[in-house]
N, C-alpha and C positions, 0 to 999 in steps of 0.2 A: 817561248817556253818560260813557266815560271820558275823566278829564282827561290831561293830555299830561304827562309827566315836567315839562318846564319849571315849568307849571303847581301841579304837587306842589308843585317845590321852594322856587316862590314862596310858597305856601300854607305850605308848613313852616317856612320862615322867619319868613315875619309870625307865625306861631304860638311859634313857640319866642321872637323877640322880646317880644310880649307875655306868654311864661309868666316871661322874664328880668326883666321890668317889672315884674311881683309879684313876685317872691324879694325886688329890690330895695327893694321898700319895706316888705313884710313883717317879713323876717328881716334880724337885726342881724349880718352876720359881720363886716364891716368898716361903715366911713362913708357914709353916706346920699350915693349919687351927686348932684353939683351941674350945672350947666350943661355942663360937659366931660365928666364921667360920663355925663349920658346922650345924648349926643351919641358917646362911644365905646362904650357899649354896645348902643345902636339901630344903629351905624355898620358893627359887627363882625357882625351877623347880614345884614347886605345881601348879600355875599358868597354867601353858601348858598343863593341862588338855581341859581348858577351849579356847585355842588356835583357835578352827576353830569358836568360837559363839562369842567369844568376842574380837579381835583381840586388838580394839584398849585400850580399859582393861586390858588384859593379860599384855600389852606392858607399860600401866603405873603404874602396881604394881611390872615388872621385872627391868625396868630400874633403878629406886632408888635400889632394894636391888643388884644389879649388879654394880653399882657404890659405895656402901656405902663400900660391897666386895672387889673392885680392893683398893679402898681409904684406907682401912686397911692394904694393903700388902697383902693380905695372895696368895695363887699359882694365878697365872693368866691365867692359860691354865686349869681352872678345869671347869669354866662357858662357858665357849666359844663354845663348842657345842649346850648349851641350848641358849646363844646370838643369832646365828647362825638361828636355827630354828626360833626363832623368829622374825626375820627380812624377813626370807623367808614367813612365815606366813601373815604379814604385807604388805608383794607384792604380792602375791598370790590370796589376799583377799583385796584390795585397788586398787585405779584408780592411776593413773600413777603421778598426783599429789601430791595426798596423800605420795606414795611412795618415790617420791622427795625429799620431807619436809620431811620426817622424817630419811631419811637417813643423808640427813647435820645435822639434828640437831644429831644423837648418832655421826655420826664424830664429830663436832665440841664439844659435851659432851667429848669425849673420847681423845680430843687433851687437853680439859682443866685438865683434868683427868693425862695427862702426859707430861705436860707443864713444872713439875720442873723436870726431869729426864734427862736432857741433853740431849744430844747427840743419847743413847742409846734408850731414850723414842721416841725421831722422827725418828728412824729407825722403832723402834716397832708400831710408830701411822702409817704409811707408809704399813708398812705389815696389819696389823687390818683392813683400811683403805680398803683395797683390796680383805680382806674377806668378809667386811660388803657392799663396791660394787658390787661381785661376788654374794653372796646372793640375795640381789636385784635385780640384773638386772636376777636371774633365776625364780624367781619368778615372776617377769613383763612378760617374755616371758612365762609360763607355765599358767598364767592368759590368755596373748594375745592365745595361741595357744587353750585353751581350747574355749576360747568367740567365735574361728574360728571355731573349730569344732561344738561348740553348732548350731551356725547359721548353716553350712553347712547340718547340719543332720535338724534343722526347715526346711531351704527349700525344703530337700528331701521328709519331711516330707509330706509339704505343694505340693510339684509338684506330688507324692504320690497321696494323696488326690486327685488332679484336676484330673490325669489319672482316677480314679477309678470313680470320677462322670462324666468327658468325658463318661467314658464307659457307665455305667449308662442311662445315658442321651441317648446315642445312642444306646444301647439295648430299651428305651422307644420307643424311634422315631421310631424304627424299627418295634416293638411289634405293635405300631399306625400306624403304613403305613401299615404292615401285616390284622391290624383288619378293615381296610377301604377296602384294596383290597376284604377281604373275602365276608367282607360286600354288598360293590358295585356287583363283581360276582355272589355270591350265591341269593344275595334280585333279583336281575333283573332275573336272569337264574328262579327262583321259582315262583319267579309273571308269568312271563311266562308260565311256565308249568303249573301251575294251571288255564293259562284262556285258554289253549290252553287243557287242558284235560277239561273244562268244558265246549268247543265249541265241542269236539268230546263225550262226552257225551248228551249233549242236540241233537245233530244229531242222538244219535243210539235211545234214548227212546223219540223224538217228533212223530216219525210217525214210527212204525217200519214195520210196511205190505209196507211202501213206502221208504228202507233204500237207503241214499244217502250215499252210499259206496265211493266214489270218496270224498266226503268231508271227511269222515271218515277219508281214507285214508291221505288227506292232514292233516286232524289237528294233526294225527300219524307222521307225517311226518315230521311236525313243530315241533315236541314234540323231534323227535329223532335229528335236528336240532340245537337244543337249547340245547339239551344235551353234542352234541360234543363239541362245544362252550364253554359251562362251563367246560368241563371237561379239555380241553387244555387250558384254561385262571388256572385251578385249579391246573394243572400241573406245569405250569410256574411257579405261585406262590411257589408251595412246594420245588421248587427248591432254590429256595433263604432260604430257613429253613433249607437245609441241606448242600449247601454251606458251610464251612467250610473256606475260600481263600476269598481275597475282590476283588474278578475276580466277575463282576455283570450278573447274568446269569439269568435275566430277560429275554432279551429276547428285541427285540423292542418295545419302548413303545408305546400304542394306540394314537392314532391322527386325526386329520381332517378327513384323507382319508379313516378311519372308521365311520364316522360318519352314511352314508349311509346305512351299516348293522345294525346300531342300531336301523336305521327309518322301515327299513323292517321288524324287528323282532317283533317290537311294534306292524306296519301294521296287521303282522300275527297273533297276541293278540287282534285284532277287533279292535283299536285306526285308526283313520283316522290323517296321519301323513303329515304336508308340514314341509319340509324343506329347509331352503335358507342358502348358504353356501359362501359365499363375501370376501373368505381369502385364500391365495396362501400355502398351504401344507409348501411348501418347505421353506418359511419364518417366521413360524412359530419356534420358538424353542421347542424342547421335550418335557420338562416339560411345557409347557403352553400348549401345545397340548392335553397332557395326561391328564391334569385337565379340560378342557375343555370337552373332551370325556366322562370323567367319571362325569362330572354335570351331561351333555347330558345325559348319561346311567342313572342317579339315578333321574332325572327329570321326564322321560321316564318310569320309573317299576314306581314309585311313581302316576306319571296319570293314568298309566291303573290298578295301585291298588285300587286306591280312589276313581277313577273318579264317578266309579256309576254310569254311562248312558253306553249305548249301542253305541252309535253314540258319542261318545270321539273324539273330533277333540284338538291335539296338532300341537301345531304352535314351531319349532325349528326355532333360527336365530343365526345365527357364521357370524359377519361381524367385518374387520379390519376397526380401527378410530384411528387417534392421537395417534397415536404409541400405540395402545393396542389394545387385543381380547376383543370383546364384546360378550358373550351369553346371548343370550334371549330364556325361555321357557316357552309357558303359553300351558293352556286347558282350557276347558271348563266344566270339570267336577264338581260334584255337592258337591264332598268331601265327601260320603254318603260310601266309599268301606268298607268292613271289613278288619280288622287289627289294630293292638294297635301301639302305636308311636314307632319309632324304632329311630335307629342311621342317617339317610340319610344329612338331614339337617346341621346336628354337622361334620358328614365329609366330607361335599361338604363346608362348612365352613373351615376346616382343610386345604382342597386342596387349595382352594385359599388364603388363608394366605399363604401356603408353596412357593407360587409363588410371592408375595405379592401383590396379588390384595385385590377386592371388592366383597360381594356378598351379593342382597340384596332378601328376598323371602317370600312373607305370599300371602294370598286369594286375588283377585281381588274385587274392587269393584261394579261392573257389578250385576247387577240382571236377576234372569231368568224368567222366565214365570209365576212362583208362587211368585213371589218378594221375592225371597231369593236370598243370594249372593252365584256366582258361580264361578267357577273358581279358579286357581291358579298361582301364575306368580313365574320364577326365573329369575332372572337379574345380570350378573357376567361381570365384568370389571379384564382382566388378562394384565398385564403390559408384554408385547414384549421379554422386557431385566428381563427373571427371576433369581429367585435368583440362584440354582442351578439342576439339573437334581434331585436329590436325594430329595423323599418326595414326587415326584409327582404322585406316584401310591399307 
């Protein structure tokens, strides 16, 4: 188990007193400490307990009895270990200033300290001198090299962090591009099929001694149509789920020069469909195209969901202006279909943000024949120069 800082530094100290205790009686530098001797020098290690909480503390209850010690005579090589530590203590845990200051002022203490010793004392303040510089400046460097490591591991930290909400981030975006595709495919492919099985059902039970098999036929037909349809757009997408590699295996994305299948599926749904199309394919970039398409697509399931009348006329218009795609969609439907609100709106919103356009979209204010308001308009402004391919589907 590790022990607690506290603990160390109690441990260091009983230790360093007792290695003081041998120098003391071992080696002769000065006179064999007496009662007050080792009372001040057992005295002067109690301190360095308290070394790493209170440094500059520690440092002014050692200094005096460390001087009052050498001023007596008694060995002078018995504190010097605990001197030692404590100066390294004082750099370790201080700014570079600090450590400055206080190392001239124990030199210049410890020159006045052996100022009457002749000769022999300025050899020895020379040596001290170079213990108490060594000290320091290992201390200054193990402060600096720690404050480097500290930041180094923050920024890891920190750059750590950014990967993981990048990723994040881009597992959302991804989850949201996912839940519009499904959206967009599955809402149009189903509107579909349900007016398209309730055109071939009204055909088999309106007159059945009189059955118009040939219609039958077609709305079967349109049904099995729209199936393949969705199921190879439903392909596509599952592929990007299982993907594994950032190889985009999409697939090409939709565009302008699908527009014309989307007007005939609707067609085939009973909506009476113009379309006017004023924009060159090939100038178009991907992702404007591909958001375009899929307005178009979610404009389109949305009129022949809601519309409510029989005779649904949708007006489609894709024309280029002033360096951007304009889409326009209205009907004329009475907004009376069944269905509860869905997503459409929110991610035909999505899409053209992803491109950074405009999209503006509520009811017409046109009245119909009972003076109620009919209709419904979509109106998108796609800027030329998109942001990027990624997001558009």
């Amino acid at each position: 188990m590790r022990l607690s800082a506290r603990r160390q530094d109690v441990f260091l100290a009983v230790g360093l007193a007792v290695l003081a205790s041998v120098v003391a009686v071992s080696f002769g530098s000065g006179r064999r400490p007496d009662a007050l001797g080792w009372t001040l020098l057992l005295a002067l290690h109690i301190p360095l307990a308290w070394r790493r909480r209170a440094p500059l503390t520690v440092l002014c209850v050692m200094i005096p009895l460390i001087a009052f010690y050498h001023q007596q005579e008694y060995d002078h090589s018995a504190p010097t270990a605990a001197s030692m530590v404590l100066l390294y203590t004082v750099a370790v845990t201080g700014s570079t200033r600090r450590t400055v200051t206080i190392g001239c002022s124990v030199v210049a203490l410890m020159l006045v300290l052996k100022a009457g010793h002749g000769m022999a004392g300025v050899a020895e303040s020379f040596q001290i001198t170079g213990w108490i510089v060594s000290m320091l400046v290992l201390g200054g460097y193990l402060r600096v090299h720690r404050q480097l490591t500290q930041t180094a591991l923050e920024r890891a930290e920190r750059a750590e962090r950014t990967r993981e909400e990048e990723a994040r981030r881009r597992v959302a975006e991804e989850r949201l591009r996912i839940a519009r595709d499904l959206h967009d495919l599955l809402a149009h492919s189903i509107t579909l099929i349900g007016v398209q099985t309730s055109v071939a059902a009204h055909v088999l039970t309106a007159d059945p001694d009189r059955l118009d098999r040939a219609a039958v036929a077609k709305a079967l037909d349109d049904i099995a149509d729209t199936c393949r349809s969705a199921r190879g757009e439903l392909r596509t997408t599952l592929e990007v789920l299982r993907e594994h590699g950032t190889t985009d295996t999409r697939g090409p994305l939709p565009g302008l020069d699908a527009l014309p299948d989307l007007a005939a599926t609707a067609r085939a749904a009973g909506a009476k469909v113009d379309l006017s199309v004023e924009a060159a394919a090939a100038g178009v970039p991907a992702a404007v195209g591909a958001a375009a398409y899929r307005i178009v697509q979610e404009a389109l399931t949305n009129a022949v969901r809601h519309g409510g009348r029989a005779d649904l006329t949708v007006r489609v218009g894709v024309h280029e202006r002033d360096g951007a795609l304009r889409v326009d969609v209205t009907d004329d439907g009475a907004g009376t279909g069944d269905g509860t609100p869905g997503f459409g709106l929110v991610g035909m919103r999505e899409r053209v943000r992803s491109v950074g356009g405009t999209l503006d979209a509520g009811p017409l204010d046109e009245l119909d024949e009972l003076g109620e308001r009919a209709g419904f308009a979509v109106s998108a402004v796609l800027p030329l120069r998109a942001r990027g391919e990624e997001g558009a589907r």
